[in-house]
MISEKOL-182670 format. One record per residue (C-alpha): x negated, y negated, z; residue in one letter. Coordinates in steps of 0.001 Angstrom, whole numbers, plus 500000, padded with zeros to 6 digits. Layout:
N
<<X,Y,Z>,'A'>
...
REM end
This chain:
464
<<327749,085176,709255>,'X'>
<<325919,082633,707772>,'X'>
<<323480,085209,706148>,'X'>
<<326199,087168,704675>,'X'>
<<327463,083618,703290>,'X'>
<<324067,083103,701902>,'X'>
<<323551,086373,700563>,'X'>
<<327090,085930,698667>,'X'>
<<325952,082760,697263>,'X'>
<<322934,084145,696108>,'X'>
<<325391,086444,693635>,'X'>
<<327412,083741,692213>,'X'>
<<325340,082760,688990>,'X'>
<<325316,086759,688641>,'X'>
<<326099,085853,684734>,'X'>
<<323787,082926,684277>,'X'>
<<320104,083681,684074>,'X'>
<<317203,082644,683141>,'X'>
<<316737,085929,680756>,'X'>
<<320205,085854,679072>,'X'>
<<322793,088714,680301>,'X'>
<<322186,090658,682542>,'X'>
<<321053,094474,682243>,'X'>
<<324115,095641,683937>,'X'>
<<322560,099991,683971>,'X'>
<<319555,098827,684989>,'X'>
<<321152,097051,688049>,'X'>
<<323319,100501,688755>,'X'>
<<320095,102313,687992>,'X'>
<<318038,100851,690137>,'X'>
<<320333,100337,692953>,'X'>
<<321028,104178,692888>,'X'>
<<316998,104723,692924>,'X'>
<<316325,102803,696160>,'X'>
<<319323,104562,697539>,'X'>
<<317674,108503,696836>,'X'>
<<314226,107238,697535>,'X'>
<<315930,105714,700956>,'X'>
<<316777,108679,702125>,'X'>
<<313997,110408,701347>,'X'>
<<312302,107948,703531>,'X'>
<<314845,108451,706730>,'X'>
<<314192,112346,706059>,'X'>
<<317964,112457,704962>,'X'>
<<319930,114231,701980>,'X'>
<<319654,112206,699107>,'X'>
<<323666,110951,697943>,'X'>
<<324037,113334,695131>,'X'>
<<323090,115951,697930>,'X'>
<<325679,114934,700200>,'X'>
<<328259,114646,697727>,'X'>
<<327538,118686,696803>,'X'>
<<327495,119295,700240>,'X'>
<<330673,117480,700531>,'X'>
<<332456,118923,697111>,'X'>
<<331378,122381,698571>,'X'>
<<332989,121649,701978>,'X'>
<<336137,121195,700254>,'X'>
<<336405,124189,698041>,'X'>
<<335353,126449,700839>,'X'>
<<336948,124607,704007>,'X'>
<<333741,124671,705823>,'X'>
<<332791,122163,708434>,'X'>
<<329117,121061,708913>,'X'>
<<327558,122719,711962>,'X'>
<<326793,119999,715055>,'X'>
<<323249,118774,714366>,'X'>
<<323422,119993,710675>,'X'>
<<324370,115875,709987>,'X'>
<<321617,113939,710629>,'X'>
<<321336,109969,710983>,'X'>
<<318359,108357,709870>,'X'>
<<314893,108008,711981>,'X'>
<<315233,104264,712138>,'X'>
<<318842,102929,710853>,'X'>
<<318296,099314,711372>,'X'>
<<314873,099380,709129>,'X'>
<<314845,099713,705197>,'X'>
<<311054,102050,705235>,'X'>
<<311227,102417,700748>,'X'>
<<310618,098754,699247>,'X'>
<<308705,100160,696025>,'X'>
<<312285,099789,693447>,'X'>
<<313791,096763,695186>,'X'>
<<309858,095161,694430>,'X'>
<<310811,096307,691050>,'X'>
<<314077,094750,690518>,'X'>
<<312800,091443,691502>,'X'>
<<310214,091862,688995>,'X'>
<<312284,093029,685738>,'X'>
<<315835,091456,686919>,'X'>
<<317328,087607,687368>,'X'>
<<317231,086362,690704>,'X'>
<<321144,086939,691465>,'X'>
<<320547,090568,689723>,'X'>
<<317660,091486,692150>,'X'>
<<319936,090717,695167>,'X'>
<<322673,092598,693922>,'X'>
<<320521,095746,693623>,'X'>
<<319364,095281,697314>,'X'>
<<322959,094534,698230>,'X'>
<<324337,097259,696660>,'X'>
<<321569,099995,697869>,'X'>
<<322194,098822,701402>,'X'>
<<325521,099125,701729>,'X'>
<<325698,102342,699706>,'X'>
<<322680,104280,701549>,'X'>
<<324767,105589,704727>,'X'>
<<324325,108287,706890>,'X'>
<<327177,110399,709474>,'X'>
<<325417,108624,712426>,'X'>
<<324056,105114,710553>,'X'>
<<324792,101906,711723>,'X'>
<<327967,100131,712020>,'X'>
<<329749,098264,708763>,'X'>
<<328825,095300,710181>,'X'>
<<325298,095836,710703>,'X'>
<<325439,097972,707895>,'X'>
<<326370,094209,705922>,'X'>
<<323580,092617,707670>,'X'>
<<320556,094712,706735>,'X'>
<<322519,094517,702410>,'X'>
<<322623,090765,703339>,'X'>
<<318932,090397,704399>,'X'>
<<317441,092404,701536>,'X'>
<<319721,090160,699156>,'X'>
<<318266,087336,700470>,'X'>
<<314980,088474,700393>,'X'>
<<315286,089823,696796>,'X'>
<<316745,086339,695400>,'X'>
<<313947,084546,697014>,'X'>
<<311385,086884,695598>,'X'>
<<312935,086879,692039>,'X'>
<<312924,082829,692181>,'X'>
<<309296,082630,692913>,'X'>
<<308446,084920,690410>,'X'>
<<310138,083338,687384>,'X'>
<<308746,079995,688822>,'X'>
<<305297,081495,688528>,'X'>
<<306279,082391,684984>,'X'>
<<306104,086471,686266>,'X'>
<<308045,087920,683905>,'X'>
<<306441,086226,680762>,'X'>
<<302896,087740,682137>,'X'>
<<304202,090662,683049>,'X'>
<<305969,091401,679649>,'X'>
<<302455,090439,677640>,'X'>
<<300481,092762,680366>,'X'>
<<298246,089836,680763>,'X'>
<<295970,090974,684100>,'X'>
<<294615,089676,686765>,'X'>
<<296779,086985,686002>,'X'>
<<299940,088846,686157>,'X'>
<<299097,090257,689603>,'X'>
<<299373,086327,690474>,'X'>
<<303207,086022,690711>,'X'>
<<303759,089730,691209>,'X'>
<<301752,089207,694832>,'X'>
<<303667,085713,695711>,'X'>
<<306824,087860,695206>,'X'>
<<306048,090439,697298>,'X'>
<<304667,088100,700218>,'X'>
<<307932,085908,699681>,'X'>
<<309954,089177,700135>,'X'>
<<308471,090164,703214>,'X'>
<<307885,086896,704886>,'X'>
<<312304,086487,704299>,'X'>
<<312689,090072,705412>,'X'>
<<310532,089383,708608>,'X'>
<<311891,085967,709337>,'X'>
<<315551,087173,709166>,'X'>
<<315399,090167,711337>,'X'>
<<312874,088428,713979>,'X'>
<<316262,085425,714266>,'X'>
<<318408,087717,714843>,'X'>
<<316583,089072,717870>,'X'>
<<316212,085726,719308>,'X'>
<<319775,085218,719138>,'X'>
<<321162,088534,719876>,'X'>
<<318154,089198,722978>,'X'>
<<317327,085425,723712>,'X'>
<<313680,086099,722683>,'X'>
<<311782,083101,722791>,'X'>
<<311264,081412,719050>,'X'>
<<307926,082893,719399>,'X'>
<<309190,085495,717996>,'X'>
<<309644,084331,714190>,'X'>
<<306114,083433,713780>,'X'>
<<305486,087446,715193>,'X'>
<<308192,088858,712892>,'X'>
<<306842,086824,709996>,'X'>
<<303753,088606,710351>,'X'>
<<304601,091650,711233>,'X'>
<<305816,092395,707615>,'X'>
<<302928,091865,706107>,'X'>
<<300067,094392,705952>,'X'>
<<299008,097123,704164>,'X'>
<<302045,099261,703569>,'X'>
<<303257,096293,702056>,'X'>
<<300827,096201,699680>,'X'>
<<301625,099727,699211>,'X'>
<<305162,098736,698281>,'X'>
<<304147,095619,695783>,'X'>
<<302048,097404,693986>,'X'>
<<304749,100234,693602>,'X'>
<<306862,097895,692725>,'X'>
<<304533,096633,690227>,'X'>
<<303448,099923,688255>,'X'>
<<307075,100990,688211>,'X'>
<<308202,097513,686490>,'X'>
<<305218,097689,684304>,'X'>
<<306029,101560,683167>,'X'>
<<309875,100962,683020>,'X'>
<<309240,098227,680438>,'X'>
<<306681,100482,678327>,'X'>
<<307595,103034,675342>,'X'>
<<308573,105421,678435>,'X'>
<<311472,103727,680136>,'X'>
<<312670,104444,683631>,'X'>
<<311524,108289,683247>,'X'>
<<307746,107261,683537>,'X'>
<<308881,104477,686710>,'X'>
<<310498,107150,688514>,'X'>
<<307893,109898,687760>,'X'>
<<305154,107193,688916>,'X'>
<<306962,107194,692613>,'X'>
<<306163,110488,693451>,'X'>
<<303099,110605,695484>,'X'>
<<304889,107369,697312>,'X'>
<<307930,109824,697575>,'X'>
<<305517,112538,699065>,'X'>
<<304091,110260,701451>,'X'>
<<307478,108746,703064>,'X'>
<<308989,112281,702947>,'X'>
<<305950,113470,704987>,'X'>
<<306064,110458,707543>,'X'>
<<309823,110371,707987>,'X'>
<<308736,114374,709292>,'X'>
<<306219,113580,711496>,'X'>
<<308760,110842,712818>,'X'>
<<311474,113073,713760>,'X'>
<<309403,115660,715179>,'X'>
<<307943,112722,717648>,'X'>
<<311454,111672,718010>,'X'>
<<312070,115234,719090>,'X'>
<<308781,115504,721451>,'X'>
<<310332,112042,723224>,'X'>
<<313719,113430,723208>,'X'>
<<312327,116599,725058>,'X'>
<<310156,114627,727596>,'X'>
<<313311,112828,728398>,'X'>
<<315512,115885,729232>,'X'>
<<312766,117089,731776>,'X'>
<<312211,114025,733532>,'X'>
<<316235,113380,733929>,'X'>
<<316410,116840,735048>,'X'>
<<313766,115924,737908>,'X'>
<<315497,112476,738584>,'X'>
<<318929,113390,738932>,'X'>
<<317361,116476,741778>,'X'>
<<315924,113259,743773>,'X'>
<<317556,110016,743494>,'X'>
<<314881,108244,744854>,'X'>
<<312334,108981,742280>,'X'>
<<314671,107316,739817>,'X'>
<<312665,105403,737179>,'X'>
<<309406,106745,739072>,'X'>
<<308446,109363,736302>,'X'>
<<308811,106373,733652>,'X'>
<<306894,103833,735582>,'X'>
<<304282,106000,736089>,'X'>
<<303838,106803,732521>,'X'>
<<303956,102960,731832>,'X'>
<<301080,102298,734586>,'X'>
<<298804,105091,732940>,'X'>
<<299284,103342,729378>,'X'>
<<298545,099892,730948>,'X'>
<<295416,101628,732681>,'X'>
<<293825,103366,729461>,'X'>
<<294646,100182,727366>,'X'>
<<292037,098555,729725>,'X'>
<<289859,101482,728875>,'X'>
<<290270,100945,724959>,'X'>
<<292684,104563,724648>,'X'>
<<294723,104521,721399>,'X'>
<<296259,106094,718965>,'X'>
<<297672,110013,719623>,'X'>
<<295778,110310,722780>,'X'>
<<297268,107128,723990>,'X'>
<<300467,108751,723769>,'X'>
<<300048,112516,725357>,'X'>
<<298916,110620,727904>,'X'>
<<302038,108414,728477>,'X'>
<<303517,111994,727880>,'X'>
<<301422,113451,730765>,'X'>
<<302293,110319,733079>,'X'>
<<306143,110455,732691>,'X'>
<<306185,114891,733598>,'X'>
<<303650,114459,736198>,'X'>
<<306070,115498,738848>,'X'>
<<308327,117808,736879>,'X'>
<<307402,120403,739036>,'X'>
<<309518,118979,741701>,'X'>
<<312526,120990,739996>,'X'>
<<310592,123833,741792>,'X'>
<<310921,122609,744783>,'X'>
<<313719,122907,747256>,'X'>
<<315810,119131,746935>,'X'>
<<316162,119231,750828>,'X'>
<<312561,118703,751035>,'X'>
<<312261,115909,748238>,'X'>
<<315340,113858,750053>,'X'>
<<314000,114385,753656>,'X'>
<<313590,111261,755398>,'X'>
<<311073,111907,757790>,'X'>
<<307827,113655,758557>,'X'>
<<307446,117239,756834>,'X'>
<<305824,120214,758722>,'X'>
<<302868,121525,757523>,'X'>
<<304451,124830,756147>,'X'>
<<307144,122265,754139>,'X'>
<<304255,120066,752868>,'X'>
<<302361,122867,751467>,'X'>
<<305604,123766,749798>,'X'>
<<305951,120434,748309>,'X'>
<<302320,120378,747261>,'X'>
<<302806,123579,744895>,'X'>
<<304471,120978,742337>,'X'>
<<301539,120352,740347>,'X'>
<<301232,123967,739689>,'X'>
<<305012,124522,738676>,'X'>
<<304669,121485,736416>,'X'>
<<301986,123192,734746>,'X'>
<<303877,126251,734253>,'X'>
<<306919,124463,733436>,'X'>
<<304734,122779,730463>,'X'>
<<302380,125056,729844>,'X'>
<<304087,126195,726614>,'X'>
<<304955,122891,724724>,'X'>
<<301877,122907,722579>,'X'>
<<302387,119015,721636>,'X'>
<<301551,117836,725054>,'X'>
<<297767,119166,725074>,'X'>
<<295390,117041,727216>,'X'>
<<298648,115959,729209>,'X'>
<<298367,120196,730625>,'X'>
<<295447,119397,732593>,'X'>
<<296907,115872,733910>,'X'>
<<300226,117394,735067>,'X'>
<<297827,120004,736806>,'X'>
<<295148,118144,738814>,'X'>
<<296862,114541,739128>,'X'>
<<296805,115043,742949>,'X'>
<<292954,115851,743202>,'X'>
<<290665,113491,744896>,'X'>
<<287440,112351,744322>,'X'>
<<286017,113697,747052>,'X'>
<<287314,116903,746520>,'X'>
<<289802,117221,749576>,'X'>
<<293024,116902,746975>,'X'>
<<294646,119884,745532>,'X'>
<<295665,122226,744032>,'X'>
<<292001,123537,743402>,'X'>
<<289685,120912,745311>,'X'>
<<287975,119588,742070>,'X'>
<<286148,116229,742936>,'X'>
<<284476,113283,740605>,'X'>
<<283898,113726,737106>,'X'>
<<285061,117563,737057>,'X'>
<<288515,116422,737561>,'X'>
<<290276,115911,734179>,'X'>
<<290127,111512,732789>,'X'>
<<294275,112100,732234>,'X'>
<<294542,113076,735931>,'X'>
<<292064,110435,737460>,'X'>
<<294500,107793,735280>,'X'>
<<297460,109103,736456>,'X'>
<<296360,109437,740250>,'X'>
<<295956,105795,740363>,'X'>
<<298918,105316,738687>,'X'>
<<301122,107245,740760>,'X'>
<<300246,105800,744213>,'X'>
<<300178,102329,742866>,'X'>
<<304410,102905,741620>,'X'>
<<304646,105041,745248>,'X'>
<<303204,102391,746829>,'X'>
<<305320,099430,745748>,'X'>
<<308570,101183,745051>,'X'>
<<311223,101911,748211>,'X'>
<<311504,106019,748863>,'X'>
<<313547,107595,751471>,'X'>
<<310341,107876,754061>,'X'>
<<308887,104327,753459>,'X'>
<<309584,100742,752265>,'X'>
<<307865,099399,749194>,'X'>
<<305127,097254,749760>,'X'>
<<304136,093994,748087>,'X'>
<<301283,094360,744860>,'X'>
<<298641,092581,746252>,'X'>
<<298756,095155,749589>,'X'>
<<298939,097928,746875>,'X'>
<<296262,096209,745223>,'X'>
<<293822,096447,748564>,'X'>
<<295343,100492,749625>,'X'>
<<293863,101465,746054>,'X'>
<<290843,099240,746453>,'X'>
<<290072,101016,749800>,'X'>
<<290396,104148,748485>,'X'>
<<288509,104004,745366>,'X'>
<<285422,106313,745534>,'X'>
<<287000,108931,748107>,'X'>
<<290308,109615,746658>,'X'>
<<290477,107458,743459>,'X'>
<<288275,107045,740318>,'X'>
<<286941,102768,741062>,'X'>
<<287264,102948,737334>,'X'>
<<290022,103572,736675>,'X'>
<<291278,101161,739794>,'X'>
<<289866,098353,737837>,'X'>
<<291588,098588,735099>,'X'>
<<295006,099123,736748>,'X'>
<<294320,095708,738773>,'X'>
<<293296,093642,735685>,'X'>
<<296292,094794,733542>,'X'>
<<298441,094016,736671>,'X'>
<<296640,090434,736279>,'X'>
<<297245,090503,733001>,'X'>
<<300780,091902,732069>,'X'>
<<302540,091633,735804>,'X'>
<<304555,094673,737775>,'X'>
<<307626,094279,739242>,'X'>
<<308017,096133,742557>,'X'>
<<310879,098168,742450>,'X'>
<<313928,097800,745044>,'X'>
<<315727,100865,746504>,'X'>
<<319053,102017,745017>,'X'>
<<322402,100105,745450>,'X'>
<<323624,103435,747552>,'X'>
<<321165,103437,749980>,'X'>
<<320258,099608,750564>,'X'>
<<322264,099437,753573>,'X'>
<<319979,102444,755077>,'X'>
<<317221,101780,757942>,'X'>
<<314362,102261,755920>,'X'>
<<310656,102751,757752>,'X'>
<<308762,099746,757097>,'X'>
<<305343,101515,757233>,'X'>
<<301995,099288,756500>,'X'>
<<299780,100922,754072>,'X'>
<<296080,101580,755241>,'X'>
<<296497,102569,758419>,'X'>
<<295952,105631,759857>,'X'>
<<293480,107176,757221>,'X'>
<<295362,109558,755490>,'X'>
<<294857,113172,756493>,'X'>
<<293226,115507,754000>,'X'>
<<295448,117118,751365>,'X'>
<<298158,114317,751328>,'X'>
<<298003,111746,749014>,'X'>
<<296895,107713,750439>,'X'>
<<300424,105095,749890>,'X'>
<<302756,108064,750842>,'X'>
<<302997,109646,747334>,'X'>
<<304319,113226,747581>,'X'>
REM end
């Protein structure tokens, strides 16, 4: 509340400013601007878009189709900064926060955030705009900017933009502290978060388009000059959703698999967690970083192949129901095989039960033939196995998970990538995981790991 006070105050001397009145269509203008180029960013309709789509609705009576609305890739973030930058540089102080006010609360979407977060993220960018706009008629901006006096103009026009972002950051790290009880730690990280290159980006856009609007061209050559930024958040805001849509199809197989065994619950994502922390250690980044949490989380998909009798049994399994249980790896791989965006995570869903001395399955590879996404996830799998509850066995504590992967590394497990699973335990912690509510009241085996040797074929910590 006391931001949306602040931002309110901010519009009071709306008809006092330093540059006599104020340039009322240039404030609608502009507001209307960041709105479009908004949306373009969130990959959604533009609002003369939606109105047609809205006008046509009511001539013809037609309802959108489910899924024909979409909401924006990230609601609570404002991704376009390029024509707010450029308010603050051509308007008043109280005129620059009314454009940002006004483009947030107009630039909605069918599934976009509340009204009252929807007020939050206008207040925030008010704020941010009338602190901006201050500094930059302090520095004497607009003066410079007007006489195209450079370097020197860049002066202000860069305090502006660091102003803006350093509000922008401050405000939206405060509210998580309050609203999540993050430590206050976490202003000094939002603070800096904001400021990088895409920033930069942003100023300058800002920049050009003040300087054009202001030339013998008007707003025509400003909004013309924001095309290739247009391109570029139009083709982001696609690659977005189509991750958003790779996560959102990982996430339907694994609660497929989870809600078949109970006890795996939260496995598939732990595991996928403990393969990230692993190839962090080993310096993995970027796209690969994520198949591989990919590959981690579907390792055991395959388990919808297998009969759910077998996956809840708690006890010993014959040798004719192990080898049934074993064929998961292979389903999984079939299951998978035809989502192309999951590449290198194929061959870890595959061979993530092979050992490295060959006596794993399903085709006996050993050492470096087996694939680096399988070795990770191997390690990771019978370290979450290991200290997590199942039906057949009591989790153990870390450190004795610690030593069962220690003694096995070199026969069953890459001593690589042990290593690195034990130092980002060191480093980042893992809490062992107790079994669910409905079966805590259940005699549970309390089996010590590391003794006997496990037999060939099954995996050491009781993974299955």
């Amino acid at each position: 509340m006391l931001v949306l006070a602040a931002a309110c105050c901010c519009l009071l001397p709306i008809r006092f400013s330093w540059d006599g009145p104020v340039d009322w269509p240039k404030v609608g203008l502009l507001a209307f601007l960041h709105t479009c180029w908004e949306s373009v960013a969130q990959g959604l309709p533009t609002p003369c878009l939606r109105a047609a789509r809205r006008a046509t609705a009511l001539v013809t009576g037609r309802r959108p189709e489910p899924g024909e609305e979409r909401g924006p890739i990230r609601p609570s973030a404002n991704t376009f900064l390029p024509v707010l930058f450029a308010g603050v540089l051509m308007l008043p102080p109280a005129a620059a926060a009314l454009v940002a006010l006004l483009a947030a609360l107009a630039g909605s979407s069918p599934d976009g955030p509340r009204l009252l977060r929807r007020g939050w993220n206008a207040a925030q960018f008010a704020l941010a705009a009338w602190t901006a706009a201050v500094l930059f008629h302090l520095l004497d901006g607009p003066r410079l900017l007007l006489g195209a006096r450079y370097p020197a103009a860049l002066v202000p026009a860069l305090a502006a933009m660091l102003a803006f972002c350093l509000v922008n950051g401050v405000l939206v790290a405060g509210i998580r502290v309050l609203a999540e009880h993050s430590p206050p730690a976490e202003l000094r990280r939002g603070a800096r978060s904001v400021l990088g290159l895409p920033a930069l980006v942003h100023g300058l856009g800002g920049l050009m388009m003040a300087v054009l609007w202001q030339g013998p061209y008007g707003a025509f050559a400003a909004v013309l000059a924001l095309l290739p930024l247009s391109i570029s958040a139009w083709v982001f805001a696609q690659g977005h959703r189509e991750r958003a849509a790779h996560r959102a199809t990982v996430e339907a197989l694994v609660q497929a698999v989870e809600i078949k065994d109970s006890y795996t619950r939260g496995h598939s994502e732990r595991v996928g967690r403990a393969s990230v922390l692993i190839a962090g250690q080993l310096g993995m980044a970027g796209e690969r970083l994520r198949t591989l949490h990919f590959a981690g989380t579907l390792h055991d998909v395959g388990k919808l192949g297998v009969a759910t009798e077998l996956l809840r049994r708690n006890g010993p399994l014959t040798e004719a129901e192990r080898r049934a249980v074993e064929v998961h790896p292979e389903y999984g791989h079939e299951l998978v095989r035809g989502i192309e965006f999951l590449g290198e995570a194929h061959a870890g869903i595959l061979h993530h039960h092979e050992r490295m001395d060959g006596r794993g399955y399903p085709q006996g590879l050993a050492g470096e033939r087996i694939p680096e996404f399988a070795r990770i996830i191997a390690v990771a799998d019978a370290f979450d196995s290991m200290t997590s509850t199942r039906s057949y066995r009591r989790g153990r504590p870390v450190p004795e998970a610690v030593a069962e992967l220690r003694r096995c590394a070199g026969s069953q497990f890459d001593p690589v990538m042990v290593d690195a699973l034990v130092t980002a335990v060191e480093r980042h912690g893992w809490q062992p995981v107790l079994p669910p509510a409905e079966h805590q009241d259940q005699a549970v085996p309390d089996i010590p790991l590391g003794v006997p040797e496990p037999p060939p074929r099954i995996p050491a910590g009781g993974a299955r």
